[in-house]
N, C-alpha and C positions, 0 to 999 in steps of 0.2 A: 559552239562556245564551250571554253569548260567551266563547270561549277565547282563549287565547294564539295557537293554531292560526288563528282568524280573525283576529287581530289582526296575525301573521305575513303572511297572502292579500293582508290590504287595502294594506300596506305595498309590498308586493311587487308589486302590482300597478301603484304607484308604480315602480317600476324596471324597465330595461331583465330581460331575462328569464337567470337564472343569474346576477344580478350580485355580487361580492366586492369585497371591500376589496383592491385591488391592491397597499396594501403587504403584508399579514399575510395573505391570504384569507379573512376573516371573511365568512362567506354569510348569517345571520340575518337578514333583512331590515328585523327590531324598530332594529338598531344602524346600518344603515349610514346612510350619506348620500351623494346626488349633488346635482352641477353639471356644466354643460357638459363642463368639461374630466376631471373623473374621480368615479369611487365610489371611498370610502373608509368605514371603519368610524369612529364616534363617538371613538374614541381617538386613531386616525392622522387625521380631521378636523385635534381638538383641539391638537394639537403641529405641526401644520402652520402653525393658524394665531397659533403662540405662547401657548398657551392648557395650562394642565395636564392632563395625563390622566384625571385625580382627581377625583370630587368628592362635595358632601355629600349623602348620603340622608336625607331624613326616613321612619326608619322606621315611621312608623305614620300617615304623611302627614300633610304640612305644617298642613292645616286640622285635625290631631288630637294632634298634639304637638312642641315644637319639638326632641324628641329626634331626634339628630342621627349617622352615622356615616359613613365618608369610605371610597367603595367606588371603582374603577374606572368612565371612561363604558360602556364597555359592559354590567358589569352592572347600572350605571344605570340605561339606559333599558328592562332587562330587569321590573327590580322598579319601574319606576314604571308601565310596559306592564301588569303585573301588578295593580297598585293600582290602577287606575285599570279595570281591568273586573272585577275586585273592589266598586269605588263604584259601577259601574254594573248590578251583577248585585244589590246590595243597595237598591240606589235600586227597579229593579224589583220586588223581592220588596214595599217598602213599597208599593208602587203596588196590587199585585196585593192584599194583607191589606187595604189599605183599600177598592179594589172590593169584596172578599166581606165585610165587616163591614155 
């Protein structure tokens, strides 16, 4: 199954090694982001580049409902990281019940 834990690895292995958000020191590797000039976490990205903090979650994802709640980016891309090997850990299991049926 994949966890959060691999999902953190694959990311990270995308970035330079120990790397933080230089303004706040956010280490998650799920939230940051780099460019040439610096790492920054998904929130100090966003306000750097004029852009809100903030944004809308579909809590039960997007393709399952348009219910909607207005979280920080960082724990954004925390619970979409989440949902999304969630879909994928469920997508397997159908895979598997239909090989043994």
């Amino acid at each position: 199954m994949i966890d959060l834990n691999a999902e953190r690895a694959r990311r990270a292995a995308l970035l330079p090694e120990g790397a933080s958000c230089e303004v706040c020191g956010e280490s998650d590797p799920i939230v940051l982001n780099s460019d040439e000039r610096m790492i920054l976490c998904a929130e100090h990205a966003a306000i750097r580049q004029g852009r809100s903090a903030i944004e809308e979650h579909h809590v039960a994802g997007r393709r399952y409902s348009g219910v909607t709640i207005f979280v920080p980016l960082n724990l954004h891309r925390r619970l979409t990281a989440m949902q999304r090997i969630r879909a994928r850990a469920k997508l397997g299991q159908s895979k598997d019940e239909a090989a043994a049926a």
